[in-house]
C-alpha positions, 0 to 999 in steps of 0.5 A: 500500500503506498505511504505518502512521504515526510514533509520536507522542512523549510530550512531543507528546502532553503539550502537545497536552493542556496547550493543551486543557486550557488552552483548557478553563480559559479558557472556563470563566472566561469563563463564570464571569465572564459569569455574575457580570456578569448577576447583578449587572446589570452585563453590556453585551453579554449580554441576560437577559430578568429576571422583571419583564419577564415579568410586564409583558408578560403584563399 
């Protein structure tokens, strides 16, 4: 026969969200960071094709 589940507390609930939304922001800067590093050609384990290498290749 099928018993309904504990009630999940409001503080259990709280810091389920917490960490979601922690994880959210660190991804985001993650991405925010990878982004300036490709723009200012810095980036090391990113390959970003650039508008030159297009033009060679069609020569």
């Amino acid at each position: 026969m099928a018993v309904p589940k504990k009630k999940t507390s409001k503080s259990c609930k709280r810091k389920r969200k917490a960490v979601w939304k922690r994880k959210a922001a660190y991804e985001a800067d993650k991405a925010l960071s990878l982004g300036k590093s490709v723009l200012t050609g810095r980036s090391k384990g990113f390959y970003y094709p650039s508008d030159e290498d297009e033009e060679e290749e069609e020569d």
